[in-house]
Each structure stands twice: as C-alpha cells, then as structure tokens.
N, C-alpha and C positions, 0 to 999 in steps of 0.2 A: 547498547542504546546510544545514540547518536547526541550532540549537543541541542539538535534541533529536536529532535523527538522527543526530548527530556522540558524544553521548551514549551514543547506542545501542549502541556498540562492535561493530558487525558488520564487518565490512573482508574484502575477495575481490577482489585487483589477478590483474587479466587483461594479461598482454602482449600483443600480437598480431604484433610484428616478421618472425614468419616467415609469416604469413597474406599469401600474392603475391593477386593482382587475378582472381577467378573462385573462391579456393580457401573453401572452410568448415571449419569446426570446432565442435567443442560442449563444453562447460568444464560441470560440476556441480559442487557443493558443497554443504554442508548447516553452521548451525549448534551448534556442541557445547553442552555444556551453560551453560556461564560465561556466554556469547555469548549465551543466550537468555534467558539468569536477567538480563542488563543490557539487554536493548530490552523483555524485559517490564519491567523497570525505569522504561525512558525513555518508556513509551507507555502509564506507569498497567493492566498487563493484570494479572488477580490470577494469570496461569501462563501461558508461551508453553511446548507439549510437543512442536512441530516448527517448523522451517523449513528449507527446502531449495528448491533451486533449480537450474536449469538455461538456461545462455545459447546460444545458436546465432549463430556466429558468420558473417561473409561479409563478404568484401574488395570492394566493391563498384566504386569506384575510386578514382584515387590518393590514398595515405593514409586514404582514410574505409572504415570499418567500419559495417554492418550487423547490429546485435544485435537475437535475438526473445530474450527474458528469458519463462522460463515458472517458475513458484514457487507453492508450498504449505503452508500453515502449520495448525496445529492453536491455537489461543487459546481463553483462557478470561477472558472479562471479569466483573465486573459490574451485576447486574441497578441501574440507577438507582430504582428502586422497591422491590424487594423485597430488596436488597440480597445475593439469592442466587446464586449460580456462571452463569453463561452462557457454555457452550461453543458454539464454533462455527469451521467448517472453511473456509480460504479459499485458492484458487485463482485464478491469475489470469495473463493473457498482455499482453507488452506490450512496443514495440518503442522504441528509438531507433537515429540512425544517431549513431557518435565520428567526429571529425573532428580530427588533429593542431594544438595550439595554434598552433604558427607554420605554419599550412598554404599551399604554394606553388600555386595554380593551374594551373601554365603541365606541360607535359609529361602532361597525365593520360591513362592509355588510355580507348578509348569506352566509354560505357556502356551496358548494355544498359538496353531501353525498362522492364520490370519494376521494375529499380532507381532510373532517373527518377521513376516513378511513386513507390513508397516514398517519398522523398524529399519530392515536391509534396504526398502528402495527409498529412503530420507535419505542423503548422501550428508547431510547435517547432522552435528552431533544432537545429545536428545541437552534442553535450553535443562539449565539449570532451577530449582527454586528453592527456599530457604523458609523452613520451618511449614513444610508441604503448602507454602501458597507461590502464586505467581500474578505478575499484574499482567492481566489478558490486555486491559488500555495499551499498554505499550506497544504489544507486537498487533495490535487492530493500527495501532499511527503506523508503525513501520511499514506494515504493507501497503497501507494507502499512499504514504511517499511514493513507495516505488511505482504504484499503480497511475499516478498522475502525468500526466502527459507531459513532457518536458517542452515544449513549441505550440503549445494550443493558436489553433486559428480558424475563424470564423470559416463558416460551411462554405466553399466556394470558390476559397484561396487557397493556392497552387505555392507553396515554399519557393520551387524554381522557377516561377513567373518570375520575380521578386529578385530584383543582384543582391540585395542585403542578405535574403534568405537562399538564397541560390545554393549553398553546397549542401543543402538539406533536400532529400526529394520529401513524396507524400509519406513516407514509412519514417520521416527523422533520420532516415541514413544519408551518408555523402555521397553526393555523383559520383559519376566518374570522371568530371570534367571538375572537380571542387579544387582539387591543385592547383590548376591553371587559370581560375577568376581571379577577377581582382574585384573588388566592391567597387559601386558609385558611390559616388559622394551622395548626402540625403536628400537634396532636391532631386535628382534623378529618380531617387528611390518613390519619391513621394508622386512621380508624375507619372512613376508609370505602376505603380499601385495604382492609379485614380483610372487607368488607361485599363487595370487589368478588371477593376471591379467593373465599370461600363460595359464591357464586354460582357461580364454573369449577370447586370440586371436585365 
C-alpha cells in the first residue's frame, strides 16, 4: 500500500476465521462521509459522492481465501483544460486470492479444478493477511486510483486541439508528432482553447 492510499483513510478489516473450505460469504460496506471527504483528499478529486462495495468471499483451501471485490463510486474530478467539474461513474470487478502470512502447506484438503484455475490465471501472487483478516478498504482505494482518469477533460475537448495538451491524443497516449512540439506559452494556449470551445458550442 502506497503513502497515498494509506492517506486515504478508508479501512474495511474482514475476518474470515469462520469461513471452513467450500463455505462463502459476501461482506458490503460503503464509505461515509469523512472517509470520502479524505480519499478525495488523497487522490486530488474535487468531490468523491459515493463509494461502496461488495466482497464475495470463498474458502477455497487451506487457509487461502478467494475474494471477487465488486465496487462503485460516483467522482468528480477536474477538467486539465477547462478547469470545469468532470463527473464520472466508475464500476469495477476484481479478484484476488489471501493466503495466511505464516501459511503451513502440509494437511490442505483438495481442491477443486475451478479453483486451481483461479489461482494459475492471477499472474499475482495470492495478498498476504494476518491473523485470517484483511482490509478489503484498502485494495477498494488502490484500484480506484488506478481506475481514475489521469487527464480528465470536459465532453468536447480534444487534448491535441490544445499545444499545452498536444502530445496526449483522445486515449492519454502520445502522438506521433509529441517529440517534435514545442508548447506555446499560455496566452496562446488560452486563445485557442477559447477558439476551440466556439467551435463545439
């Protein structure tokens, strides 16, 4: 966990001690308000208005757990250009298996072929936890990080319209021409942003 996620004060510890080898379970939870007001805090968003989530639990075998993580957030970031609100709705599924920090090998019952599987196509190792809990808060921040748009901008604006934003196309990737620009200085920038919005109203 990162210094920012750690920032972020979300926290959601899951025990799982009574989850025996076959059994499931499903834990939700959601964000209050404090908790949202400090990961929009920690992740620069000018308003986080939801996050919530939901874990689906499975004892897969000995000691290790099987978690699908399903979560929803409402954000408003940003525009890098226009400097105006950018909301936007983000969903998302995503699994890891926990495995007990001092995990013993020897006695596990079998496991079913499904659950192998699981396991071989995570190229991840399976996340650690400590005393069979884990805080599910944590890795719900870490992938909303990732999930956030790095260049949010208003419906309508074009990155390479823009010299400031020019070596970004519409995907946040660099032209092919991004070597060879040079920025305008920001009145430039600002007159034809104003030239470029005229145009989409």
């Amino acid at each position: 966990m990162t210094g920012t996620q750690a920032e972020a004060g979300f926290s959601r510890v899951i025990a799982v001690d009574d989850l025996r080898f076959g059994d499931e379970r499903t834990e939700t939870f959601s964000a209050d308000h404090e908790e949202r007001r400090k990961v929009a805090l920690a992740f620069d968003l000018a308003s986080l208005d939801r996050l919530e989530a939901s874990v689906r639990l499975k004892r897969i075998k000995s000691g290790a757990v099987r978690a699908e993580f399903t979560y929803g957030a409402d954000v408003q970031q940003t525009c890098v250009v226009t400097l105006e609100p950018v909301k936007n709705t983000i969903t998302e599924t995503f699994h890891l298996v926990f495995e007990p920090a001092d995990k013993d090998g020897e006695n596990e019952p079998p496991t079913a072929v499904s659950d192998v599987d699981v396991i071989i196509e995570n190229d991840d190792p399976p996340e650690q936890m400590h005393g069979n809990r884990f805080d599910a808060g944590q890795f719900v921040v870490e992938f909303l990080a990732l999930a956030l748009d790095p260049y949010p901008r208003k419906e309508g604006i074009r990155l390479e319209e823009v010299p400031e934003y020019s070596l970004l196309n519409d995907n946040n990737e660099p032209t092919a021409e991004s070597r060879n620009t040079e920025r305008d200085n920001p009145f430039s920038v600002l007159r034809r942003l104003t030239e470029t919005t005229s145009r989409n109203s």
